[in-house]
PDB file with SEQRES, HELIX, SHEET and CRYST1 records, atoms N, CA, C and O in Angstrom:
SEQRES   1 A   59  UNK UNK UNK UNK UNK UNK UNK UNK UNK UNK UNK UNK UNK          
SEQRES   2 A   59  UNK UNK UNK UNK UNK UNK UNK UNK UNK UNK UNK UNK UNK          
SEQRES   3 A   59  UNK UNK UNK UNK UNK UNK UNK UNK UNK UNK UNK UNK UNK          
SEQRES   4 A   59  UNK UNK UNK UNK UNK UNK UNK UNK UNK UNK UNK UNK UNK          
SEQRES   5 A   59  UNK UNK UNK UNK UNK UNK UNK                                  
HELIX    1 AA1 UNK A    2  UNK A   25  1                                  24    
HELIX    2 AA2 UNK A   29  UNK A   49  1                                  21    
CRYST1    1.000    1.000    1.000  90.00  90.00  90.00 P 1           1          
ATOM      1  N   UNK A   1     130.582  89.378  86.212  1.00  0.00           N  
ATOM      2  CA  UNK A   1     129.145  89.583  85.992  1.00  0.00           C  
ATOM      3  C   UNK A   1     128.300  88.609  86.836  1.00  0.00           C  
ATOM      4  O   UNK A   1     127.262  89.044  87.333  1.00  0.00           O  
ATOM      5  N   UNK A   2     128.610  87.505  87.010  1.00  0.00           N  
ATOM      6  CA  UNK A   2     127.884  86.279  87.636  1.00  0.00           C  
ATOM      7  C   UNK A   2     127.956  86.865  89.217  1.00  0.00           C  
ATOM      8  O   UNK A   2     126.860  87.070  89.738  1.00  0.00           O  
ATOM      9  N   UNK A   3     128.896  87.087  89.846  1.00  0.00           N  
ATOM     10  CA  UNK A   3     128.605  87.940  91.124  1.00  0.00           C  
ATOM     11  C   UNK A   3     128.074  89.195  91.217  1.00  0.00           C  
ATOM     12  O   UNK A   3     127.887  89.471  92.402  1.00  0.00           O  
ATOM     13  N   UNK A   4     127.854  89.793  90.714  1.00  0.00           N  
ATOM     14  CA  UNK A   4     126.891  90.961  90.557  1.00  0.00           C  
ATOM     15  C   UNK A   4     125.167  90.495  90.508  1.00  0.00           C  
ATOM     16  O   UNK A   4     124.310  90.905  91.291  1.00  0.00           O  
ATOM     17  N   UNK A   5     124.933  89.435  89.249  1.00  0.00           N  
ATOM     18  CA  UNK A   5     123.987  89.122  89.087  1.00  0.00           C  
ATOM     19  C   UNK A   5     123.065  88.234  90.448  1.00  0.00           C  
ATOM     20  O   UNK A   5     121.884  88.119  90.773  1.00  0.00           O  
ATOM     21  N   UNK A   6     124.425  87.725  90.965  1.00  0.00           N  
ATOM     22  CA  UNK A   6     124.277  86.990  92.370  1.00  0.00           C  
ATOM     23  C   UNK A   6     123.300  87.824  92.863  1.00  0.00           C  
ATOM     24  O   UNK A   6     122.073  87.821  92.763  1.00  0.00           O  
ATOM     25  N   UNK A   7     124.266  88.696  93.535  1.00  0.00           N  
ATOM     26  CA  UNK A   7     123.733  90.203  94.720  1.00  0.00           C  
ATOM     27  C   UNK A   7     122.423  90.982  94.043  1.00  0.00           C  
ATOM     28  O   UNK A   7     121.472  91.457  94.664  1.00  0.00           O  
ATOM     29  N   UNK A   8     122.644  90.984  92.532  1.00  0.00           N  
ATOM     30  CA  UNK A   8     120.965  91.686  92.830  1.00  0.00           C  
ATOM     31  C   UNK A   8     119.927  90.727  92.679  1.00  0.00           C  
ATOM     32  O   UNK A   8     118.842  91.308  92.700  1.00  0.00           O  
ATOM     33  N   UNK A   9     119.784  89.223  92.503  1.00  0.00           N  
ATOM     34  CA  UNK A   9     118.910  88.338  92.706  1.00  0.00           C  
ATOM     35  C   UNK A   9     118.878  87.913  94.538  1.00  0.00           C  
ATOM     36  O   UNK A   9     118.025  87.317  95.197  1.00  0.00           O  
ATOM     37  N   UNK A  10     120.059  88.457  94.889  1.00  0.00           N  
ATOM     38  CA  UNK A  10     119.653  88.447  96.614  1.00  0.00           C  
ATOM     39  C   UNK A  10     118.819  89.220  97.236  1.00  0.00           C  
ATOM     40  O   UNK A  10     117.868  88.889  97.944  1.00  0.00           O  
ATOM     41  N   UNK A  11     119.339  90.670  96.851  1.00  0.00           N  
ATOM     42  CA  UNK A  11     118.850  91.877  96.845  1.00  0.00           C  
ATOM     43  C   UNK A  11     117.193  91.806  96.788  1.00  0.00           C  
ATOM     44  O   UNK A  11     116.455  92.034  97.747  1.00  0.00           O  
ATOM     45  N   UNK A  12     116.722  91.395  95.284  1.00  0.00           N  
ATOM     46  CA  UNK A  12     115.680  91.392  94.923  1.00  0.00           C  
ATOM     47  C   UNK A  12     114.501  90.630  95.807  1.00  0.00           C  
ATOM     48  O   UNK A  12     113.458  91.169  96.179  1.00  0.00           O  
ATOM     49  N   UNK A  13     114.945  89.084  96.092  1.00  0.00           N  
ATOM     50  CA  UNK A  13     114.467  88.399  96.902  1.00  0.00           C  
ATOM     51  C   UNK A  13     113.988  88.837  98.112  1.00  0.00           C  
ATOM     52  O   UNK A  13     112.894  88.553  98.599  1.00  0.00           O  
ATOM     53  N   UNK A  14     115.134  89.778  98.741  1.00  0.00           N  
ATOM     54  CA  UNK A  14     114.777  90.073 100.443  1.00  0.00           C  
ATOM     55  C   UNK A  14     113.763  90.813 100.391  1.00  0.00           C  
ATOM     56  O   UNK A  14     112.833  90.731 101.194  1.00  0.00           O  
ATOM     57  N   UNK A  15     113.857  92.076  98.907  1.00  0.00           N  
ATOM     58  CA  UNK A  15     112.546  93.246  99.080  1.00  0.00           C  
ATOM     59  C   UNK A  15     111.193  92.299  98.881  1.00  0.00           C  
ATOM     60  O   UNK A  15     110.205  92.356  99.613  1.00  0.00           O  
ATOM     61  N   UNK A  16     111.379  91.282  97.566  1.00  0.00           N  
ATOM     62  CA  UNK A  16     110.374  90.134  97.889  1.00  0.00           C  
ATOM     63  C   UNK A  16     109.762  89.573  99.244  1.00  0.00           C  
ATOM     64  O   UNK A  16     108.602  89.242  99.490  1.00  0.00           O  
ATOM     65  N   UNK A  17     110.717  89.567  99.922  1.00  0.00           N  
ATOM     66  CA  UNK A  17     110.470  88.692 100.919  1.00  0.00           C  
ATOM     67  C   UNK A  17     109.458  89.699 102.195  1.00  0.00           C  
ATOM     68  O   UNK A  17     108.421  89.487 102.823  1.00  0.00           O  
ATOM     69  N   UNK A  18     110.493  90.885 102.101  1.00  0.00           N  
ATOM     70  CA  UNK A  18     109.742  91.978 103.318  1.00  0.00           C  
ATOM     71  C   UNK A  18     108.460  92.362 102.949  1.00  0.00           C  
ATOM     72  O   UNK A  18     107.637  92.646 103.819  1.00  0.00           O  
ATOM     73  N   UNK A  19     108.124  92.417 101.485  1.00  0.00           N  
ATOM     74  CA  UNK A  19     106.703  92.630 100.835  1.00  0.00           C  
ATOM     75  C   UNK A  19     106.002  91.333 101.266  1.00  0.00           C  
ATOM     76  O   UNK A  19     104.901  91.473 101.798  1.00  0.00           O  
ATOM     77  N   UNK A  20     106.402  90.302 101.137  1.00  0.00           N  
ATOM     78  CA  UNK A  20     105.261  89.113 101.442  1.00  0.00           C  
ATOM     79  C   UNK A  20     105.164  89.398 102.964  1.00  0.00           C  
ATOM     80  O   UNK A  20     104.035  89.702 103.349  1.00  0.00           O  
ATOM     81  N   UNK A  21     105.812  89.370 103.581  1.00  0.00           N  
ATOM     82  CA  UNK A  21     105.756  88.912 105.531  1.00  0.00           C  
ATOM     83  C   UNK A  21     105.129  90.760 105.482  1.00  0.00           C  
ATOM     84  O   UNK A  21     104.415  90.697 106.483  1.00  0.00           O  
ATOM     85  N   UNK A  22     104.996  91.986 105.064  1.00  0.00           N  
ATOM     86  CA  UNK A  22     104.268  92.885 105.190  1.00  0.00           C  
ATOM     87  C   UNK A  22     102.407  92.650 105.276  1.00  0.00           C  
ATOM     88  O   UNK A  22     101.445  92.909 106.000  1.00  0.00           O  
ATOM     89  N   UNK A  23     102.780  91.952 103.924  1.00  0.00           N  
ATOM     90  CA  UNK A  23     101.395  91.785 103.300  1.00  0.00           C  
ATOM     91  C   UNK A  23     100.321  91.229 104.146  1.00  0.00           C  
ATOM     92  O   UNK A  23      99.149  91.517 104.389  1.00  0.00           O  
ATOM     93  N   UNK A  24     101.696  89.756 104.722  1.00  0.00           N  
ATOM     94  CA  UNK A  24     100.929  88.796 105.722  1.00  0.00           C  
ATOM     95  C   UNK A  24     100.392  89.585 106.371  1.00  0.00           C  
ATOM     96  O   UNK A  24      99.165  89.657 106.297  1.00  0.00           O  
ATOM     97  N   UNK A  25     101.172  90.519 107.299  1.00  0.00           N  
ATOM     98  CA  UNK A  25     100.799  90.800 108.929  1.00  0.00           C  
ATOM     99  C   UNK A  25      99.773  92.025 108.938  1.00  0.00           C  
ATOM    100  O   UNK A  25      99.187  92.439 109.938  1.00  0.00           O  
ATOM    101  N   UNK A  26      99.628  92.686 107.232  1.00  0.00           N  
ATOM    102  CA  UNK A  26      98.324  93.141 107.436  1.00  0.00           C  
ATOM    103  C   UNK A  26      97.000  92.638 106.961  1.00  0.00           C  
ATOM    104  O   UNK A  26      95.932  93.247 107.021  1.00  0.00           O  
ATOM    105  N   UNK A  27      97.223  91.402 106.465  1.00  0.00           N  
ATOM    106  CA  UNK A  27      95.536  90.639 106.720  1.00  0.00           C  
ATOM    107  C   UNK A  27      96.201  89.790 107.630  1.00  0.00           C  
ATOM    108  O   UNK A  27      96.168  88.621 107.246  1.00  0.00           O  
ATOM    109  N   UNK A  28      96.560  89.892 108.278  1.00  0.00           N  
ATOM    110  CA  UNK A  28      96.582  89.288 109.843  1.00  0.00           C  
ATOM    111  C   UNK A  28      95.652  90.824 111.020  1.00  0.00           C  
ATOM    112  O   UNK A  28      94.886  90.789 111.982  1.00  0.00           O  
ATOM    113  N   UNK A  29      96.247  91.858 110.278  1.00  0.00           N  
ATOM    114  CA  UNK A  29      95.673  92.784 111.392  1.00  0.00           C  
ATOM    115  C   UNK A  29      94.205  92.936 110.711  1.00  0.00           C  
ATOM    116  O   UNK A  29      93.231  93.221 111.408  1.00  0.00           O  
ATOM    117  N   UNK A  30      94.108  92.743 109.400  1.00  0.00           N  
ATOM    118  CA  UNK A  30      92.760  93.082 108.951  1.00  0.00           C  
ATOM    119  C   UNK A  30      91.500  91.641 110.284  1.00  0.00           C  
ATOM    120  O   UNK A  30      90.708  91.674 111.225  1.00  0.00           O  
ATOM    121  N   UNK A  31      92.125  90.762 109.447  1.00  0.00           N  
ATOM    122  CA  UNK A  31      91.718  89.596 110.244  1.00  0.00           C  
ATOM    123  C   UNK A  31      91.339  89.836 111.992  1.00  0.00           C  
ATOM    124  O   UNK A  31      90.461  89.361 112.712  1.00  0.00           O  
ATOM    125  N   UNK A  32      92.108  90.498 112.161  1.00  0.00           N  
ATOM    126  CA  UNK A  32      91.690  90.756 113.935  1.00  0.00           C  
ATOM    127  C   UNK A  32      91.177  91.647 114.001  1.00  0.00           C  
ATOM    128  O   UNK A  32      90.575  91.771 115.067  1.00  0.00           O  
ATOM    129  N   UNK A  33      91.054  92.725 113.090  1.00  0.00           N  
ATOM    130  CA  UNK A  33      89.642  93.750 113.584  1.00  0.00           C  
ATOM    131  C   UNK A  33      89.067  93.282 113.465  1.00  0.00           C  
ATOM    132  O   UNK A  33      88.447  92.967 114.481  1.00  0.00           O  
ATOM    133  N   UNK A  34      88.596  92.698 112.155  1.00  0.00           N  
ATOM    134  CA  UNK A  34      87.295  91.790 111.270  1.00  0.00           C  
ATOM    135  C   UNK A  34      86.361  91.414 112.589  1.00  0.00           C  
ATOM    136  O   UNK A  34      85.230  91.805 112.878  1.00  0.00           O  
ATOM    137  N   UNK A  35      87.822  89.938 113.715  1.00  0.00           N  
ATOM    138  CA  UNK A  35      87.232  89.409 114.247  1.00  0.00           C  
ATOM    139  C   UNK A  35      86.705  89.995 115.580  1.00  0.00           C  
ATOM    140  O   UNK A  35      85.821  89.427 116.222  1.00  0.00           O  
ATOM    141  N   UNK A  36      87.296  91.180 115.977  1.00  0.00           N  
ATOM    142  CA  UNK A  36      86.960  92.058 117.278  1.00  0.00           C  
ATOM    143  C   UNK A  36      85.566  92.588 116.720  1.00  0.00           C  
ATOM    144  O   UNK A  36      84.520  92.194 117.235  1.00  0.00           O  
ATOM    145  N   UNK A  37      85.568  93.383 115.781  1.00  0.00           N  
ATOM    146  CA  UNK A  37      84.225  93.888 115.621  1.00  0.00           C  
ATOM    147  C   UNK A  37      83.236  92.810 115.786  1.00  0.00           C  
ATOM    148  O   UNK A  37      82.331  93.012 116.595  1.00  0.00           O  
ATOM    149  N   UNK A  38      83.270  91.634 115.109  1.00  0.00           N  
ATOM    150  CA  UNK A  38      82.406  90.692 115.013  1.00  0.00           C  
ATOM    151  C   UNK A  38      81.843  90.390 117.022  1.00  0.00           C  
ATOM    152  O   UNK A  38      80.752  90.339 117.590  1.00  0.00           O  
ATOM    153  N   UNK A  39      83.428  90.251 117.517  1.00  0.00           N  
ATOM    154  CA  UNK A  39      82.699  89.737 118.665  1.00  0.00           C  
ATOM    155  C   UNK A  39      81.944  91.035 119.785  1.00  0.00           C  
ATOM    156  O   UNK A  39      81.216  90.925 120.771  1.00  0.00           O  
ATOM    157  N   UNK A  40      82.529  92.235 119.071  1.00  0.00           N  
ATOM    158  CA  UNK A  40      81.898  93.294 119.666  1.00  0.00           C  
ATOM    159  C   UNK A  40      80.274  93.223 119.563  1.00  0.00           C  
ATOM    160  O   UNK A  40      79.628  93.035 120.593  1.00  0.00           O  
ATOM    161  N   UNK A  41      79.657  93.368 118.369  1.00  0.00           N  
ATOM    162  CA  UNK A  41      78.591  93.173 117.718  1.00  0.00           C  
ATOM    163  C   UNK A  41      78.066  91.842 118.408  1.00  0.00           C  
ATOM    164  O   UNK A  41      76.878  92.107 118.597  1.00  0.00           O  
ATOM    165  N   UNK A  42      78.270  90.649 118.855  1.00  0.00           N  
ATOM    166  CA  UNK A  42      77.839  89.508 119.348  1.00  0.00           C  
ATOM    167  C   UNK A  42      77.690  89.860 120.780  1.00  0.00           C  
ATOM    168  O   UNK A  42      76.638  89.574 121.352  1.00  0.00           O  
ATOM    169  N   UNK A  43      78.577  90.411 121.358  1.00  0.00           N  
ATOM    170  CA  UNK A  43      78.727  91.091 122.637  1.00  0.00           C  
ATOM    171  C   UNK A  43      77.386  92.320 122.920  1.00  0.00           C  
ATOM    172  O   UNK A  43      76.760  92.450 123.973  1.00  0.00           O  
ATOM    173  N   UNK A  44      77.246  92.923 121.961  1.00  0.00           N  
ATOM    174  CA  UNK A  44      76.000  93.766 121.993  1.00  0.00           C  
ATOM    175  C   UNK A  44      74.663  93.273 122.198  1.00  0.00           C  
ATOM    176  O   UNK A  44      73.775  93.600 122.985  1.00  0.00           O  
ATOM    177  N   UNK A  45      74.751  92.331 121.219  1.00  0.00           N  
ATOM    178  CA  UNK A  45      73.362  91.790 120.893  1.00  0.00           C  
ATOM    179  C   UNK A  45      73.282  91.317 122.147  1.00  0.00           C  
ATOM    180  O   UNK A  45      72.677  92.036 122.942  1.00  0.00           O  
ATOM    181  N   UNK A  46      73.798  90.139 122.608  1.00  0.00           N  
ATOM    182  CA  UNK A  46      73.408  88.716 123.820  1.00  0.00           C  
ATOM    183  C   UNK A  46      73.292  90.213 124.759  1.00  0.00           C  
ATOM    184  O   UNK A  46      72.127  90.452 125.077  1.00  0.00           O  
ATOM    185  N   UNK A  47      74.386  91.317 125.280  1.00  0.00           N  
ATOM    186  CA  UNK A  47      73.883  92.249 126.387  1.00  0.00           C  
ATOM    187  C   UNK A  47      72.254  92.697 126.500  1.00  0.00           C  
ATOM    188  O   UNK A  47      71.650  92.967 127.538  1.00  0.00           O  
ATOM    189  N   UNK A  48      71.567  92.691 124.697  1.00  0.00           N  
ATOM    190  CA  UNK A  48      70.505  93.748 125.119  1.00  0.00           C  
ATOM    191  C   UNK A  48      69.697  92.621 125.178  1.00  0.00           C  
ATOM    192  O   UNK A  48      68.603  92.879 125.681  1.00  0.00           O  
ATOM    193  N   UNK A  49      69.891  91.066 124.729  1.00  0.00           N  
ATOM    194  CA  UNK A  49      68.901  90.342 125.279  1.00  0.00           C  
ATOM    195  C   UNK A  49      69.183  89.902 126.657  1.00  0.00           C  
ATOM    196  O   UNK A  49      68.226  89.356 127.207  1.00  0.00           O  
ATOM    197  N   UNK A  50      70.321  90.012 127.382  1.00  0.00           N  
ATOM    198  CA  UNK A  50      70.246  89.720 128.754  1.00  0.00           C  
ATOM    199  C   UNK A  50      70.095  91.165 129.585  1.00  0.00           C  
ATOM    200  O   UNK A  50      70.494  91.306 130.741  1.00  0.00           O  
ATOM    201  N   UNK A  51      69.706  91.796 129.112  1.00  0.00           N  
ATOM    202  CA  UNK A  51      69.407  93.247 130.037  1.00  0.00           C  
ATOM    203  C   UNK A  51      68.076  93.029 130.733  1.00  0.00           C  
ATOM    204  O   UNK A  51      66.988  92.799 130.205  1.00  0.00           O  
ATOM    205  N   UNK A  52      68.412  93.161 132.190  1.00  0.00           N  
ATOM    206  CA  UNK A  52      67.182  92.897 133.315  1.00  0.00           C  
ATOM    207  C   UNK A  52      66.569  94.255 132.401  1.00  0.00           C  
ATOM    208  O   UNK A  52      67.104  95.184 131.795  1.00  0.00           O  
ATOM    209  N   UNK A  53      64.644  93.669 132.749  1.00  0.00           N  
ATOM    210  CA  UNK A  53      63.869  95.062 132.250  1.00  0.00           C  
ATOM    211  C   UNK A  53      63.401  95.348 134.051  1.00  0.00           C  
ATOM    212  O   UNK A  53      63.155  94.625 135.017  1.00  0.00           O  
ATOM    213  N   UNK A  54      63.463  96.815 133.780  1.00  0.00           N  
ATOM    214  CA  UNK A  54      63.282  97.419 135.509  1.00  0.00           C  
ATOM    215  C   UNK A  54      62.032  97.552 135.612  1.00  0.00           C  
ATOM    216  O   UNK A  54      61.766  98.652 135.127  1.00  0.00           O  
ATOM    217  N   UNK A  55      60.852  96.915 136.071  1.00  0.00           N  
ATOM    218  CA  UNK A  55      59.402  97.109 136.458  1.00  0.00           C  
ATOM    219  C   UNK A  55      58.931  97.919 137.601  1.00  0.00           C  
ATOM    220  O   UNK A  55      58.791  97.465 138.737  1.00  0.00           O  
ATOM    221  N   UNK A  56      58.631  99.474 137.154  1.00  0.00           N  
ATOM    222  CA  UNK A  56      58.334 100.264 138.238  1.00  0.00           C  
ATOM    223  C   UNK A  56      56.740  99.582 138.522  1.00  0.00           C  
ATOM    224  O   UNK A  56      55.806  99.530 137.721  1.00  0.00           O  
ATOM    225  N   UNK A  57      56.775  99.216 139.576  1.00  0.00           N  
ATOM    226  CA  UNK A  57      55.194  98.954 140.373  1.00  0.00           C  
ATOM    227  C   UNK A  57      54.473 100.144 141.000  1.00  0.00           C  
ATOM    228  O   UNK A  57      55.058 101.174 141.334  1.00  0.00           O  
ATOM    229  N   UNK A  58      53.518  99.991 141.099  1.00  0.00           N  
ATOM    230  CA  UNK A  58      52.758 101.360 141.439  1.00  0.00           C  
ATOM    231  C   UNK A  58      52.493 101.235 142.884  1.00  0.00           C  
ATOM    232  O   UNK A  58      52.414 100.172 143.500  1.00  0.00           O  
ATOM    233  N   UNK A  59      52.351 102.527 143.407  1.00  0.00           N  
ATOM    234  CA  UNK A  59      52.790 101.904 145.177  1.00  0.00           C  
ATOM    235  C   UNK A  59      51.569 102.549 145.185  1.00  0.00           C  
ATOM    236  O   UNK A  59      50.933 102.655 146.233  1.00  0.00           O  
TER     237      UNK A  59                                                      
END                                                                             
C-alpha cells in the first residue's frame, strides 16, 4: 500500500505542478498583451501629437 500511495502522491503533484507553470505562462501572456496594448495606445497618442499639421497657403 505505501508504494502505491507513493505513485499517486507523485502522480498528483506533477498534474499540480503542470497546472501551476500553465497558470503562470498565462498571466505571463495576459501580462504581455496588457503591456503591448498599453504601449500601442502610448504609441498613438505621442504619433497624433507629433503629426506635422500640413498648411495649404494660398498662392
Amino acid at each position: 500500500m505505501r508504494i502505491n500511495n507513493n505513485m499517486k502522491n507523485n502522480e498528483t503533484k506533477k498534474k499540480q505542478h503542470n497546472i501551476n507553470v500553465a497558470q503562470r505562462t498565462k498571466k505571463l501572456i495576459k501580462l504581455n498583451r496588457n503591456e503591448l496594448k498599453l504601449k500601442n495606445s502610448r504609441n498613438d497618442r505621442r504619433l497624433k501629437k507629433t503629426e506635422p499639421t500640413v498648411k495649404t497657403e494660398p498662392t
